[in-house]
N, C-alpha and C positions, 0 to 999 in steps of 0.2 A: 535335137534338144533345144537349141534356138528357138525353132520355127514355133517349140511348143512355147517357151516364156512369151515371148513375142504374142501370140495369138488369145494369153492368159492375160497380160498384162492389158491387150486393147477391148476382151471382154470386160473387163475390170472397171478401164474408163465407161465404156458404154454402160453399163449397169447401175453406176454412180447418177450417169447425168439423166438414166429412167428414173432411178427414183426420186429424184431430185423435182423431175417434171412432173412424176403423180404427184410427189407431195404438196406441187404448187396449186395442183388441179381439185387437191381434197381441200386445198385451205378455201381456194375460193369458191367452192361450192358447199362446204361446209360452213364458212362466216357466217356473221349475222349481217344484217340490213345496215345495223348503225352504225358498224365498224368498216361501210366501204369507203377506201379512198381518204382512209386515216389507222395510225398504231400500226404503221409502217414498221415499227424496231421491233413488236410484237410477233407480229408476223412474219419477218424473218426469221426472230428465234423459234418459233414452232415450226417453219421449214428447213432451218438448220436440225432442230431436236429430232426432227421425224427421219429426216434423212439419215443422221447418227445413228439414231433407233435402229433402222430398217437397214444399212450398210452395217453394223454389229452381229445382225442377224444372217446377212448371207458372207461373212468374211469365213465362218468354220469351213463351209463348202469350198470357198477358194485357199482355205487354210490348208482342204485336204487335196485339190488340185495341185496348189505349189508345192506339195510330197511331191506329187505324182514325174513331177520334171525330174525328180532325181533317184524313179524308179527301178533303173536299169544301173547303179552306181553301185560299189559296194557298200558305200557308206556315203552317210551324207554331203559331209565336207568333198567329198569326190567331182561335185557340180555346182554351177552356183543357180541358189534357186531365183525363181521370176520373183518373187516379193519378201522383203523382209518382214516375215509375219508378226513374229515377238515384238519387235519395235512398234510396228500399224496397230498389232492389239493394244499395247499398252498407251500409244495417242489417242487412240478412241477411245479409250476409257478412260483417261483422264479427260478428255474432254465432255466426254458422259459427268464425271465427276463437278468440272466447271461450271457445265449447263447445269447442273439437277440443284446445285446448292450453289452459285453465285446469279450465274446470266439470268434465269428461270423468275426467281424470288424477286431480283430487280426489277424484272421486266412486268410482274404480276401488280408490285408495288407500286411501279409508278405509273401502269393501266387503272388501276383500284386508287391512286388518289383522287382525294378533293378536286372536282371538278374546276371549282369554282376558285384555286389555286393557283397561283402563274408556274408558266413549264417551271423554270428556275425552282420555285420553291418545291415542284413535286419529283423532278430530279435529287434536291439536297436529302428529300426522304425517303426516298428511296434508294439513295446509295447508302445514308445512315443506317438501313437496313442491314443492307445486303455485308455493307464492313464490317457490323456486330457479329451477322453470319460467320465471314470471312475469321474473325478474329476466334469466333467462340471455335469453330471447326479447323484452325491452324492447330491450338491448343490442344485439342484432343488427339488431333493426328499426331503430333510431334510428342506429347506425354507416352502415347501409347507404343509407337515406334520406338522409340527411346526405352521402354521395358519391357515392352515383349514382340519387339519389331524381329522376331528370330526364329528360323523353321528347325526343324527336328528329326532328322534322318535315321532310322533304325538301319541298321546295318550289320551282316554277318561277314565274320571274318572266315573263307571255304578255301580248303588248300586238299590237296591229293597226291596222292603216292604214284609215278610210274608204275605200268605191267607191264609186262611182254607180251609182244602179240601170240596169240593162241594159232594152234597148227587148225582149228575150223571157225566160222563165224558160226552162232548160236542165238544175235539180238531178236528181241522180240517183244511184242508190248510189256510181258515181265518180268523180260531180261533186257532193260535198257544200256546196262555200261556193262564192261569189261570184266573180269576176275569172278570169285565163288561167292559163298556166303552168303547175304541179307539182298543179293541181286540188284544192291543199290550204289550207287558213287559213293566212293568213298567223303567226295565233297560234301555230298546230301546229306551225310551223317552226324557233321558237324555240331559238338553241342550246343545247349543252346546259351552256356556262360560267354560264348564267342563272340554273341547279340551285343553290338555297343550303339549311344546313339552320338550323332554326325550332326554339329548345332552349328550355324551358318546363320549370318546378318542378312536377310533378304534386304532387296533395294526400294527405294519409297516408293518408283510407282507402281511397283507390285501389290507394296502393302497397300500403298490407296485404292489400288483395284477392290483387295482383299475383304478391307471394311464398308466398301460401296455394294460389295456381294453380297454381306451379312447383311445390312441395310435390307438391300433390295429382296433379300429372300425371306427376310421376317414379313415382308408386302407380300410377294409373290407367293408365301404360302398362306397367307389369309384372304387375299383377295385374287387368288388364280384357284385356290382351290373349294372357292362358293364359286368363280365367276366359271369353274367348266363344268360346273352344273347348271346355275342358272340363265348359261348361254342358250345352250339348246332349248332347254326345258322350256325357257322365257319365250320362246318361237313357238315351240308348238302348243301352250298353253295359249298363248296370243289366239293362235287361230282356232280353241276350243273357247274361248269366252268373246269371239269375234263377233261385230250384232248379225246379224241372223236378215233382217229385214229393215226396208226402209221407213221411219214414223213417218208420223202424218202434219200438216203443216200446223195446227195447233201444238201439238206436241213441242215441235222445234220451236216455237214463239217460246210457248210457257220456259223450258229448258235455256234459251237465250237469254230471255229477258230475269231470268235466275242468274247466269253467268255474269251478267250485265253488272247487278246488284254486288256481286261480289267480287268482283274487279275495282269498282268505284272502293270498296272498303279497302281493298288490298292496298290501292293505289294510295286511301287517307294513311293506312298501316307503314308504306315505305317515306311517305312525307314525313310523320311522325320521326322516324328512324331518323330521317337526312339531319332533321333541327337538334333531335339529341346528339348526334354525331359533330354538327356543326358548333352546337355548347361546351363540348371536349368529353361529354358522356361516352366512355368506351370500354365500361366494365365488364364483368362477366356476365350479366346480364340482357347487357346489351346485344354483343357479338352471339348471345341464345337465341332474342328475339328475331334478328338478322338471317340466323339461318333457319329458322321457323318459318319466317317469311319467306325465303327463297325454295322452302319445299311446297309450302302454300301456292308458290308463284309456276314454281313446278307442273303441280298439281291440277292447277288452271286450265294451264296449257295445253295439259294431257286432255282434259273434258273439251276443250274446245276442238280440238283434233278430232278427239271421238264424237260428236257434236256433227261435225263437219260428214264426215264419215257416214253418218246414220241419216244422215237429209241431204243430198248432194245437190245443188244449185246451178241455174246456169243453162244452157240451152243440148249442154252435152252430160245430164246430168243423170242419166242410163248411162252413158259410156264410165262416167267416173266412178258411177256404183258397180260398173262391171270389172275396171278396174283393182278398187279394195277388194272385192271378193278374189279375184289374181291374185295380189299381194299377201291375203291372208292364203294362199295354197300356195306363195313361195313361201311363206314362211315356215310350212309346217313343212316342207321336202326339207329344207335346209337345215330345220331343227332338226328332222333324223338324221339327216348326212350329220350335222355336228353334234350329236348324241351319241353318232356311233365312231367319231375321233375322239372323244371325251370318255367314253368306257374304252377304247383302246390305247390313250393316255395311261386311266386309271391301270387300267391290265399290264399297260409295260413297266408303270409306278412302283406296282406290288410284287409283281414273278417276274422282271426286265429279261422277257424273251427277247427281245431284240440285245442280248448283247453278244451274240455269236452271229448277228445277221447282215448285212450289208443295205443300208437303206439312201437310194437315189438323191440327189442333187435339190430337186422340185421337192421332192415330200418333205425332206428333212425342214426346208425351208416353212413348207406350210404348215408343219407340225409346230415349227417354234411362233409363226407369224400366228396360228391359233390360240394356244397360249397368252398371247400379248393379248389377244382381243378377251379371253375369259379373264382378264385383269382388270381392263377397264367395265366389263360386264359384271362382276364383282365388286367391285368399287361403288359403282351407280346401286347397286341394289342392296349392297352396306348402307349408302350414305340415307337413302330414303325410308329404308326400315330404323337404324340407330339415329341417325343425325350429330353423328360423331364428328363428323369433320363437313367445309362446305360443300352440297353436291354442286358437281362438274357435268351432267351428262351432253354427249354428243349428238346433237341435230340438225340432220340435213336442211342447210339456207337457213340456220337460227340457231349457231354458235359462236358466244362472245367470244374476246379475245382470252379471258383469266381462264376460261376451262378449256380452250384452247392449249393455255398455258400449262395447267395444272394439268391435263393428260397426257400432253407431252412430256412434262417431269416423272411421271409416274410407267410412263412406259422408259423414257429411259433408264431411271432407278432399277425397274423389273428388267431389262434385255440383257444387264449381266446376269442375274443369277439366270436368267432362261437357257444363255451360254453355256454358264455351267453346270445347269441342269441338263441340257443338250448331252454337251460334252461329255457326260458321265453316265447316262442312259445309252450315248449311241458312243459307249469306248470301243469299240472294235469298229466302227467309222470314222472315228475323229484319234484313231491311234497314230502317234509320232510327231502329232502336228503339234504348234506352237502352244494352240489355245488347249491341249492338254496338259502343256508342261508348268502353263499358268496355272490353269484353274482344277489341273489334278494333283501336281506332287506339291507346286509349290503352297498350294490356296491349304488343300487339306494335310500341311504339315505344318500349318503356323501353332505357335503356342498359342493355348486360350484355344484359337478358333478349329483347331482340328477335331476335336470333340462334336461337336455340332453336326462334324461329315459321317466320323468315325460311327455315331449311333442312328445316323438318319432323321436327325431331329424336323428340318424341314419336310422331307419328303414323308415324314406320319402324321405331321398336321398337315399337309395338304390332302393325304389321304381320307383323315378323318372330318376335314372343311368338306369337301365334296360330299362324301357321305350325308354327313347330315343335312345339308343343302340337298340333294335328293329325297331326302325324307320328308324335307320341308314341303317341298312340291308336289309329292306324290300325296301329302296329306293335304295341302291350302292351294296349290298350285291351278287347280280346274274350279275353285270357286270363283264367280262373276265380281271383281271388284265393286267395293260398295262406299258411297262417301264414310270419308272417315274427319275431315278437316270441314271448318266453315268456310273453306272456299271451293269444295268439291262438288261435282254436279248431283242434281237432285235425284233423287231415286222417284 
């Protein structure tokens, strides 16, 4: 039993410091241009966020490893386990808690200040931020703990009569217990006046989990369940509305020297913004125009891409065009591979045939790490259809630090409920363990928030988000995108 903690515990380290080394590896291949070799604090916390993220996600698997040391015991206290899980859950999620709603906001804050600002001053505003944060979210945690910070334990009172042993045995599936009659335990008969309920103070960082979960699940079922439609979908759509052939070198002039024209406005359009910004103009208005212009700027970029794509340049410029055509044939393999996790999501959502199943180490991992990706896939194709919030999207060698920032919030906000959406789909994989005891008795027995589990309130809108998000595609999904903004390429 040593040899096992022992050999748990040094996978443990090693897996921390892999993810730690991809995460370093996405960031700087992910960054942008302008952000190399500065926003140093930034980019720590997105390596810290990712890694929290991504270590949250594989702790269930070594949740249900550190059972396994004390398999052969009659009971648990019988051996001591390799990790103390309940405790590591509840520092990662508080520290999920810290990043998502202190470190995150600061660091977004003081990346998005006034340039033209001394550090000093953009420091003082950005912590002025972050303390409103801090103060406004103390209050509510401590209002809410303080009145209904308390779980609720149904409970039967089962008590039974000795028999005597019988002169033959006769059990059978149904004839389980002992004696005549109703062939049932006397215990089992127990009425049902016996039912009392068991009310108990749970501890803060439970609760802070508790409400970080609620949080994160109101996200997770609106943007995980568009984003594990329009993940796949968005792949193999790609490579039905992918160009077809190469223009011809007038074509790309005319087409360029359009882009050209409207880059120059874009660019009078973000000037405009800086000087209203720098007069203290920061109404509702403004902050409209601001992310108008950032989908417009969006938008741009998209056309120059595809631009690029449809005239390839350069002496290797057959090879680059043989290239996108690969790209567009990985894309669509990978859209059916993730089509068909995304209807086997949905299918274990609705019928959860996997909850009598035993599912591996690797899958359970990929299944949650897919999830996380239909979030932020989700997200991006909210933010550019509504423009409800600013879009963040992620691109390879040309991503800022703030959506950096901002995905990294948003996937840690989501990796608890994905936990406990885990946890609760795969309960006969994740039984006994810690992160059960968290986020099954204790999360779905708080007042107020037990309801929400008790009727399945997230997991019917996430059912019904997907859904219609497939409808969307199957009906607009295979049409050729068409300018739709004055900075969009020309038809």
């Amino acid at each position: 039993m040593g040899d096992f903690n022992l050999a748990l515990l040094i996978v443990a380290i090693v897996v921390c410091v892999i993810v730690f080394l991809v995460n370093v590896y996405l960031l700087v291949n992910y960054q942008h241009p302008d952000d190399k070799n500065q926003a140093y604090f930034p980019k720590f916390v997105v390596v810290l966020g990712l890694s929290v993220a991504a270590i949250s996600i594989l702790m269930l698997p070594a949740d249900v490893a550190n059972r396994q040391a004390c398999r052969h015991a009659i009971y648990n206290g019988a051996c001591n386990l390799t990790l103390p899980m309940k405790t590591l859950w509840l520092v990662v999620y508080i520290l999920d808690a810290v990043l998502v709603f202190f470190v995150i906001p600061f660091a977004m804050f003081y990346y998005e200040g006034d340039q033209d600002k001394s550090v000093g001053k953009r420091i003082r505003s950005a912590l002025l931020w972050m303390v409103t944060t801090a103060i406004v979210c103390a209050l509510i945690l401590g209002i809410l703990y303080g009145l209904v910070g308390k779980v609720d334990f149904t409970v039967r009172h089962l008590s039974s009569s000795t028999t005597a042993f019988p002169s033959s045995w006769s059990l059978s599936n149904n004839q389980q217990c002992l004696g005549n009659g109703a062939r049932q335990c006397s215990a089992y008969l127990a009425s049902p006046s016996s039912e009392k309920t068991w009310t108990m103070r749970t501890t803060f960082p439970e609760y802070v989990v508790a409400l970080a979960t609620i949080v994160g699940s109101v996200l997770f079922s609106i943007f995980g369940g568009v984003g594990i439609a329009c993940l796949p979908l968005g792949l193999i759509f790609s490579f039905i509305r992918r160009p077809k052939a190469v223009i011809t070198r007038s074509q790309y002039i005319k087409e360029a020297t359009e882009l050209g024209k409207k880059a120059k406005e874009l660019k009078k359009a973000a000037e405009s913004l800086h000087q209203e910004e720098r007069s203290g103009a920061k109404g509702r208005k403004f902050r409209k125009n601001v992310k108008s212009v950032e989908k417009e700027l969006f938008q741009l970029e998209e056309d120059v891409k595809l631009l690029e794509e449809m005239y390839p340049q350069g002496e290797q410029a057959e090879t680059t065009w043989a290239l996108t055509v690969l790209g567009y044939l990985g894309k669509l393999v990978l859209g059916i591979l993730g089509l068909i996790v995304s209807v086997a999501w949905l299918f274990l959502i609705i019928y959860l045939l996997l909850l009598s199943g035993l599912l591996g180490t690797v899958a359970f991992a990929f299944f949650c790490f897919y999830l996380l990706l239909a979030v932020i896939a989700g997200a991006t194709m909210l933010g550019l259809r509504l423009v409800f919030f600013t879009i963040h999207p992620m691109k390879w060698g040309a991503t800022l630090m703030n959506s950096f920032l901002f995905n990294v919030g948003l996937i840690l906000l989501c990796s608890i409920s994905v936990i406990q959406f885990c946890s609760t789909a795969f309960a006969y994989y994740a039984q006994a363990t810690a992160a059960q005891e968290i986020f099954g008795h204790t999360l779905e027995s708080l007042r107020g928030i037990k309801y929400l589990y008790k009727y399945n309130v997230f997991q019917i809108a996430f059912v019904i988000l997907a859904g219609l998000t497939f409808v969307y595609y199957l009906i607009f999904g295979w049409r050729r995108r068409k300018p739709s903004g004055r900075f969009q390429l020309s038809s």
